[in-house]
C-alpha positions, 0 to 999 in steps of 0.5 A, a space after each residue: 827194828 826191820 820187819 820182814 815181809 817174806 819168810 827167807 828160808 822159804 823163798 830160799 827154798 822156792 829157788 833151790 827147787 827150780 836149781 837157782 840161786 839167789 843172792 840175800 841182796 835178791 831177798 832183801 830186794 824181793 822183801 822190799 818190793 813184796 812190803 811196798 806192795 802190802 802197804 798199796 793194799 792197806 791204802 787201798 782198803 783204808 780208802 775203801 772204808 773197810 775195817 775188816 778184809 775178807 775173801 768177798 772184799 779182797 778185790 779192794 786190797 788188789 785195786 781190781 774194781 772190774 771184778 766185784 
């Protein structure tokens, strides 16, 4: 079963309004990386011990621990 991080249609979207095209290849890519990203932000709250993330605590999920 593939999980899809980004909704296609609205990325889709995001490019025919700057005139672009985007090949399924560029989403699937762009998927991809966008998954890779999420999966970094839940180590990184795993390791910071937190059960539930908030707004307060969204600097952990980024990996930006000069801004607290």
């Amino acid at each position: 079963m593939e999980i899809t991080m980004i909704q296609k249609t609205k990325l889709k979207r995001e490019f025919n309004k700057a005139g672009l095209q985007i090949t399924s290849e560029a989403i699937e890519l762009l998927d991809d990386h966008i998954n890779r990203q999420v999966r970094g932000m839940v180590s990184r709250v795993i390791e910071g011990n937190i059960k539930r993330l908030t707004v307060d605590l969204i600097w952990v999920a980024l990996g930006n621990y000069n801004n607290r």
